[in-house]
Every structure is written in C-alpha cells, then in structure tokens.
C-alpha positions in Angstrom: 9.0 -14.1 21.1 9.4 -14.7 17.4 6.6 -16.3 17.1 4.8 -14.0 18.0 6.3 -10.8 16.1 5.7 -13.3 12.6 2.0 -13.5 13.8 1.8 -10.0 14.5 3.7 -9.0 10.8 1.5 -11.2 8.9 -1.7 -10.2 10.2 -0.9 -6.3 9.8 0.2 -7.7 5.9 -3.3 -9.4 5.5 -5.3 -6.3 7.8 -3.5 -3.8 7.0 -6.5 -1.1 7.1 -7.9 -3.0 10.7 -4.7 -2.3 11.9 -4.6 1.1 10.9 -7.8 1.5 12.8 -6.6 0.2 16.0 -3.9 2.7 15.8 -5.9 5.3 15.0 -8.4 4.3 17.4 -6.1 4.2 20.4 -4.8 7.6 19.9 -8.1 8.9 20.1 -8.7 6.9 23.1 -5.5 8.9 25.0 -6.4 12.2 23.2 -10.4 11.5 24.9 -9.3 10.1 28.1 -6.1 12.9 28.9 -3.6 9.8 28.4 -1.8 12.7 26.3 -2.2 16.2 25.3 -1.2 17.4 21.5 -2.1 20.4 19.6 -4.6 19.7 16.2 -1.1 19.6 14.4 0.2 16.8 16.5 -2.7 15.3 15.8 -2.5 15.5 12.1 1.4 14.5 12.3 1.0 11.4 14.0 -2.1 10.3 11.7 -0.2 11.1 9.0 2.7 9.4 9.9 1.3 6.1 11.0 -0.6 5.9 8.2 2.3 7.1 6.0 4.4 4.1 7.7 1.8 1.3 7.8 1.0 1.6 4.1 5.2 1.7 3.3 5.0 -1.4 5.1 2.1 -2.7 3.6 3.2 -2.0 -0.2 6.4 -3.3 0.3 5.0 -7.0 0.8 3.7 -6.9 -2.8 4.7 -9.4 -4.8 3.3 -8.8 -8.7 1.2 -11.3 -10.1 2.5 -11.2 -13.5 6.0 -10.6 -14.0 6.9 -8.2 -17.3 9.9 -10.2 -18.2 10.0 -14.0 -18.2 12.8 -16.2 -18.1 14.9 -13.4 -19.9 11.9 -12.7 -23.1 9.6 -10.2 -22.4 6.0 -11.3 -22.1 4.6 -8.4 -24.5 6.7 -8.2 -27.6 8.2 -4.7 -28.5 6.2 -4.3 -31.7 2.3 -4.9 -30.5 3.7 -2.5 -27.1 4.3 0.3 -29.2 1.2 -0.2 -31.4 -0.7 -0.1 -28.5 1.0 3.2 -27.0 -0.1 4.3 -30.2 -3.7 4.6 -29.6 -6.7 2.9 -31.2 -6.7 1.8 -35.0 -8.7 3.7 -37.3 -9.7 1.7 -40.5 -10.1 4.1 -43.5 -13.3 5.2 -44.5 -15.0 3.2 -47.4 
C-alpha cells in the first residue's frame, strides 16, 4: 500500500496540471451524469479549492536550483547587490 501512495505522490509532483485535470474532469462527470447536485458556487468552491490544494502541494516539493547562501558566504557579494538594486549605470556625457 505504500508503494503505491509513493507512486501516486510522485506522479501528481511531476503531472501536477494532468492531475489537476482528472480532478476537474471527474467532477464534471458527476455534475453531467447527476452523481451530485451543487449550486454554480459549489462549483466554483470545490474548483477553487482543489486547485488551491494541488498547487500548495505542488510548490511545496520545490527544491531551488541555486541556493543564495553557500557554505555560510553569500554567492552575490553585498556591494555589486546593491549596485544593482541601484539601477543601470549612466556614464557621463562627453
């Protein structure tokens, strides 16, 4: 049983808008078919939520690909950071 739920997580991590599909898609299925019967705004809620949920989920497998800080030193020193906040250069007109 495991085994299966770590299959399941990993492909809604790496399908994560297919799986919001098949959601989305079976609860227009009931809605079509009378499984259920909800009001537009129960509609709306449960979209919203799933989708809502899913992409919490989602996000929160992110791993960065480049870390700010390395081994304690920052990667970007202080100095060219806050040039660069700064805005462009201008060199002086000739």
């Amino acid at each position: 049983m495991l085994t299966i739920v770590r299959h399941l997580v990993k492909w809604v991590r790496q399908e994560s808008a297919a799986t919001q599909a098949l959601i989305q898609a079976f609860i227009a299925f009931g809605i079509a078919f009378g499984w259920w019967n909800w009001t537009n705004g129960q509609i709306g809620a449960v979209m919203g939520i799933s989708a809502a949920l899913l992409g919490m989920f989602v996000r929160s497998q992110v791993t960065p690909l480049i870390r700010p800080v390395d081994a304690g030193q920052p990667l970007v020193p202080a100095r060219v950071a806050a040039v660069s906040a700064a805005g462009p250069v201008i060199p002086p007109a000739a």
